[in-house]
C-alpha positions in Angstrom: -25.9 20.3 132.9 -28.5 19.1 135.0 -26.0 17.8 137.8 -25.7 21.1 139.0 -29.3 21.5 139.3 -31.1 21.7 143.0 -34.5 21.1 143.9 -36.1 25.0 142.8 -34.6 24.1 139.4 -36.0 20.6 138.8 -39.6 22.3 139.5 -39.1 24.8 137.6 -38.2 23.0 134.8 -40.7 20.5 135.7 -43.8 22.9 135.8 -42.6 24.8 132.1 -42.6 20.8 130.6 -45.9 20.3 131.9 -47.9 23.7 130.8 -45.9 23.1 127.6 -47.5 19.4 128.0 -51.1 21.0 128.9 -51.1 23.1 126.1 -50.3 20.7 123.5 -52.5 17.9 125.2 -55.6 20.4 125.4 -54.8 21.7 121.6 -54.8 18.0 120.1 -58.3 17.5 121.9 -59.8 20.5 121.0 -58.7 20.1 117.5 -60.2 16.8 117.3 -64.0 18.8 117.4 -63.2 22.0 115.1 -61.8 24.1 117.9 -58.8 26.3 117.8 -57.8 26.6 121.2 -55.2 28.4 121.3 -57.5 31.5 120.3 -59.2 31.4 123.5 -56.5 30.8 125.8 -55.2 33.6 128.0 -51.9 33.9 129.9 -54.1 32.8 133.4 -54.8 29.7 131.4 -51.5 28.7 130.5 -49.9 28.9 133.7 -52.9 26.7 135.2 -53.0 24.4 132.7 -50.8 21.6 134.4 -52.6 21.7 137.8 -56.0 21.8 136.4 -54.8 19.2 133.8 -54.0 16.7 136.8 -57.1 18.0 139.0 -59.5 17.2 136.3 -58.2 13.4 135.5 -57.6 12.6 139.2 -56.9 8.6 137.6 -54.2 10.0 135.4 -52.8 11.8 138.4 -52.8 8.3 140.5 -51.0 6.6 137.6 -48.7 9.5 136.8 -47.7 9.4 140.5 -47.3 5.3 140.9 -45.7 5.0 137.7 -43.0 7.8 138.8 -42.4 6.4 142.2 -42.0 3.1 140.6 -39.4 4.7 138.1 -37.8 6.5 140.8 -36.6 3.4 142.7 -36.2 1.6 140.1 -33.6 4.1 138.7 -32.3 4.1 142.3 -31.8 0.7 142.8 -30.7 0.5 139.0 -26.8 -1.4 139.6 -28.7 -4.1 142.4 -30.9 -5.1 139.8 -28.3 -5.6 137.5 -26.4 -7.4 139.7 -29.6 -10.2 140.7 -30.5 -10.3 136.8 -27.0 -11.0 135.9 -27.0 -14.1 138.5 -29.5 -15.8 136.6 -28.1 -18.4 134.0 -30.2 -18.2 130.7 -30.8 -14.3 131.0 -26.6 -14.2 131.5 -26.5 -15.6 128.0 -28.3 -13.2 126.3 -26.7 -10.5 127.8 -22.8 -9.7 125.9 -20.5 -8.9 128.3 -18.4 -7.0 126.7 -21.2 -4.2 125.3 -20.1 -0.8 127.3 -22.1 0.2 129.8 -23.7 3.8 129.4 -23.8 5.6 132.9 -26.1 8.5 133.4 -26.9 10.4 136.7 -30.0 9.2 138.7 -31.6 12.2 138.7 -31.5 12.7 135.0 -32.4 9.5 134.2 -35.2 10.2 136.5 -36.5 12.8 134.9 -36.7 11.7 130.9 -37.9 8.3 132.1 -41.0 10.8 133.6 -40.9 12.9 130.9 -41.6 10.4 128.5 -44.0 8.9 130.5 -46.6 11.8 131.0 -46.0 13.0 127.4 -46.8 9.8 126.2 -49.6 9.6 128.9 -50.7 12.5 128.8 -50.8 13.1 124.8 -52.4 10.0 124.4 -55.5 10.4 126.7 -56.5 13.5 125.3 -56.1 11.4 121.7 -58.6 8.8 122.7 -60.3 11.8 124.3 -60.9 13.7 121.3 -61.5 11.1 118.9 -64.3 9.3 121.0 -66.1 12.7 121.9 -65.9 13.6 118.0 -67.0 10.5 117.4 -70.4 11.0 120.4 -70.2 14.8 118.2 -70.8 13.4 114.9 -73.4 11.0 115.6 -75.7 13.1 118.1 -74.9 10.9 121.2 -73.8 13.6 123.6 -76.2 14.1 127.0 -76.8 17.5 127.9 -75.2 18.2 131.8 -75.5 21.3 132.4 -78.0 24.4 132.3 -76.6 28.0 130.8 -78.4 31.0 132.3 -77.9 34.0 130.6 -77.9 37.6 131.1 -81.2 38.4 129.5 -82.6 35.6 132.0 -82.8 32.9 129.1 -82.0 29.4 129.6 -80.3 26.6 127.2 -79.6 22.9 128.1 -76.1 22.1 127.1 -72.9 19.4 126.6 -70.5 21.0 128.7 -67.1 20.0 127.0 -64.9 22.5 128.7 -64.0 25.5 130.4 -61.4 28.6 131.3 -60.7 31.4 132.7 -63.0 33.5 129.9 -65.0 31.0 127.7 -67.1 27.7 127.9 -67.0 25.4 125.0 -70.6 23.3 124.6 -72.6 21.6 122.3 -76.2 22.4 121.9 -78.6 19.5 121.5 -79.2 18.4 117.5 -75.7 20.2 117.2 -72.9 18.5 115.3 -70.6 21.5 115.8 -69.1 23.1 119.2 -70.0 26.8 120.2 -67.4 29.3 122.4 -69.0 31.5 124.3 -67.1 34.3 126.4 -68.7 33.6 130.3 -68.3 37.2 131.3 -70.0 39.1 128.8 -73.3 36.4 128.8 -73.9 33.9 131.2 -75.1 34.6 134.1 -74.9 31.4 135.9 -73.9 27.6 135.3 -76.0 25.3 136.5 -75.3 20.9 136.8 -78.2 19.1 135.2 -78.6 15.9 137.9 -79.0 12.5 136.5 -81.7 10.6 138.2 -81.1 6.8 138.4 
């Protein structure tokens, strides 16, 4: 199936695994703190969600992108390395000749081997993610970084945990719960708290 596949189909089918990927990885986090996040998710969101999924953890991008070039000539240069490993006496020993070989095409060898690397990536930072922020949640260590200006002109220091197209999700301080507030409708402006060193 995927033989026939050119280069507009690979991305396509690409992009629709990774805002599947997105919304599974943001879900999992957010249900870690009490949120349903799929209730506050609009159609904007989900076709974003893997860019600003990669944008926002610029070293899982870096690793994403090493670890698939590394897979991609390593797949490529698959039959060589067989070749040099099967030269080598006591690894030749352990290896039985006469098991059948199981060929697959480069390109969709290429493309589970990534798959199943930012899936498992992926799945499992926003995991640790949502465990150790529930964990900061629970026992009141969360620093407030930014400033919420409202409408009316009032002002609340915040934990920022996140953010889309039509809410922010924050934690006030002495809170052991998350609050979702639609930006439009409220908040006037957003503003960074600065940490002095």
């Amino acid at each position: 199936m995927f033989k026939r596949f050119g280069i507009q189909e690979y991305l396509s089918v690409g992009y629709i695994f990774l805002i599947v990927l997105g919304l599974v990885s943001d879900t999992i986090f957010y249900r870690f703190i009490g949120v349903d996040y799929l209730q506050y998710i609009s159609i904007t969101d989900t076709i974003l969600s893997p860019i600003s999924l990669l944008a926002n953890n610029w070293s899982l991008s870096v690793i994403v992108l090493v670890c698939s070039t590394l897979m991609y000539f390593y797949i490529k240069n698959s039959e060589k390395i067989d070749e040099k490993l099967n030269k080598i006496k006591w690894l030749k020993k352990r290896v039985d000749p006469k098991a059948k070989k199981v060929e697959y095409s480069n390109k969709l060898a290429f493309m589970i081997s990534v798959s199943f690397m930012m899936s498992s990536l992926l799945i499992g930072f926003r995991l640790g993610m949502g465990i150790k922020f529930r964990g900061h949640l629970l026992n009141g260590k969360l620093e407030n970084n930014i400033t919420l200006v409202f409408k009316d002109d009032s002002q609340l220091k915040v934990t920022q945990i996140g953010q889309n197209s039509a809410y922010i999700f924050y934690v006030e301080e002495g809170n052991k719960y998350v609050t979702v507030t639609p930006i439009l409708e409220n908040i006037k402006q957003i503003k960074t708290i600065q940490k002095l060193d």
